[in-house]
BAVEXMI-47980 format. One line per field, with one value per residue (C-alpha): chain; z, x, y; residue number from 1; residue in one letter. Coordinates in Angstrom, 2 decimals. Each point is the difference from the previous one (the first is absolute). Layout:
BAVEXMI-47980
ch = [A/...]
Z = [Z/...]
X = [X/...]
Y = [Y/...]
i = [NUM/...]
aa = [a/...]
//
This chain:
BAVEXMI-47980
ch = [A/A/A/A/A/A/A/A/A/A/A/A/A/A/A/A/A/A/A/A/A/A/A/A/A/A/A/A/A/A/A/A/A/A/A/A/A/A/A/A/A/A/A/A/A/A/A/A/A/A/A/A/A/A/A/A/A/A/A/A/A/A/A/A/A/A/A/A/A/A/A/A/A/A/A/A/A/A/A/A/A/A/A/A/A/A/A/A/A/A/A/A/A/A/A/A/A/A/A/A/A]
Z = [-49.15/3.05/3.56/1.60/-2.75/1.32/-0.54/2.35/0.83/1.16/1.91/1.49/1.39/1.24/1.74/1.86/0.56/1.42/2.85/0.79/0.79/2.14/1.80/0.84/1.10/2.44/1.17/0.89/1.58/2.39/1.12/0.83/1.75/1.74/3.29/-0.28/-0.43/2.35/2.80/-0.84/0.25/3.51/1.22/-1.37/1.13/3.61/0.60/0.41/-2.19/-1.54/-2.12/-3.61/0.51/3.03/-1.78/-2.84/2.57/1.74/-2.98/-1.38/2.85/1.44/-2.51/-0.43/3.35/1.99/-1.22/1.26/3.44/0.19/-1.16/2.94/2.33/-0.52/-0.21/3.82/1.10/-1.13/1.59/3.49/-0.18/-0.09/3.86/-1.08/-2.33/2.32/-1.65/1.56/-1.39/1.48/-1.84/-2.34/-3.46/-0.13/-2.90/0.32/-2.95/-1.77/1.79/-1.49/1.96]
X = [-6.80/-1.26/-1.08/3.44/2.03/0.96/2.60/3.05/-1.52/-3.87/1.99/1.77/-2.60/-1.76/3.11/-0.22/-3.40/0.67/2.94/-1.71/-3.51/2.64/1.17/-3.41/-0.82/2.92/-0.47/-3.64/0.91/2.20/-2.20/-2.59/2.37/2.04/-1.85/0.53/4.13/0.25/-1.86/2.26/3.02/-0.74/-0.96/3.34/2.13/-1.37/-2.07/-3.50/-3.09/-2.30/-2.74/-0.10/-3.42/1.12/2.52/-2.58/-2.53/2.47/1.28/-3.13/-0.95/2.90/2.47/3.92/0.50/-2.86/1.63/3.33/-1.45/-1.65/3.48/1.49/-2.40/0.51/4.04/-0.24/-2.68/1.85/3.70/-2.16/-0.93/3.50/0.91/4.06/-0.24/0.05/0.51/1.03/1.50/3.62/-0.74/2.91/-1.50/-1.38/2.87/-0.59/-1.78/3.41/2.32/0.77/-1.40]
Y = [-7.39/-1.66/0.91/-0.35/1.14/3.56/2.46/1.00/2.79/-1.39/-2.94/2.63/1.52/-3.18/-0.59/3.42/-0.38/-4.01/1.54/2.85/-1.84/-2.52/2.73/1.91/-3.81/0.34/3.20/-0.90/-3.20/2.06/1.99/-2.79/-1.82/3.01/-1.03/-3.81/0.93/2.34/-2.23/-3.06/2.38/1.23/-3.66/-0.83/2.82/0.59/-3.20/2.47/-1.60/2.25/-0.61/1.99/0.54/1.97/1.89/0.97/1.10/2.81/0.75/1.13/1.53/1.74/0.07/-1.04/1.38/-1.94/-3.66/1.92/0.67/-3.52/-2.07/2.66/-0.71/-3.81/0.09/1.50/-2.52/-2.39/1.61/0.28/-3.71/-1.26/-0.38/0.19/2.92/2.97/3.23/3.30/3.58/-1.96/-3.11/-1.81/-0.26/-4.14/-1.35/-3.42/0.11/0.69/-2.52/-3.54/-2.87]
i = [1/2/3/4/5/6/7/8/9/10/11/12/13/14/15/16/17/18/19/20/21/22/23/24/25/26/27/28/29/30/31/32/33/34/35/36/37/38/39/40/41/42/43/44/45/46/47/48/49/50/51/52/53/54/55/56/57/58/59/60/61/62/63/64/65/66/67/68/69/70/71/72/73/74/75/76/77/78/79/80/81/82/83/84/85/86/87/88/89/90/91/92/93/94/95/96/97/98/99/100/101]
aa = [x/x/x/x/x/x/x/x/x/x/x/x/x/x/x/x/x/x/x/x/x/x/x/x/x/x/x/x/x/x/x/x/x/x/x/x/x/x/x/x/x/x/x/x/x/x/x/x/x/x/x/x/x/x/x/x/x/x/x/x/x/x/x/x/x/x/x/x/x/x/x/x/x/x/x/x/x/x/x/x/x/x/x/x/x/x/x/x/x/x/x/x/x/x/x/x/x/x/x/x/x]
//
């Protein structure tokens, strides 16, 4: 017998042990880049730029709700620096987002 010749059962096993160090790879990987994603989501979505660096940094120091209260704090900053976007309790919900050009 040689060193490859194994049985079912042992090549099996490797197998199991092959996908499940692939996905402990992935899971890892997604948490490293978590930050990376989530800042070229929000660029993408809503045109704000943050750095992950930035998001690392408050989320290590203030938790899940201080990057909430930062992306909130940036979404109105952003709303108030748009001259034609006035919102008031009266306002029409802004649609144009939804209508075909």
């Amino acid at each position: 017998m040689g060193f490859l010749d194994l049985d079912p059962v042992a090549t099996f096993q490797l197998g199991a042990v092959a996908a499940i160090a692939v996905l402990l790879f992935l899971l890892i990987m997604s948490f490293v880049y978590r930050s990376k994603v989530f800042c070229q989501y929000l660029q993408h979505m809503t045109g704000i730029s943050l750095k992950p660096e930035t998001v690392r940094s408050l989320y290590k120091k203030r938790g899940r709700g201080g990057v909430r209260d930062h992306l909130i704090d940036l979404l109105i900053r952003e709303d108030l620096a748009d001259p034609d976007r006035v919102v008031t309790p009266d306002s029409k919900p802004d649609i144009s987002i939804f209508e075909h050009h």
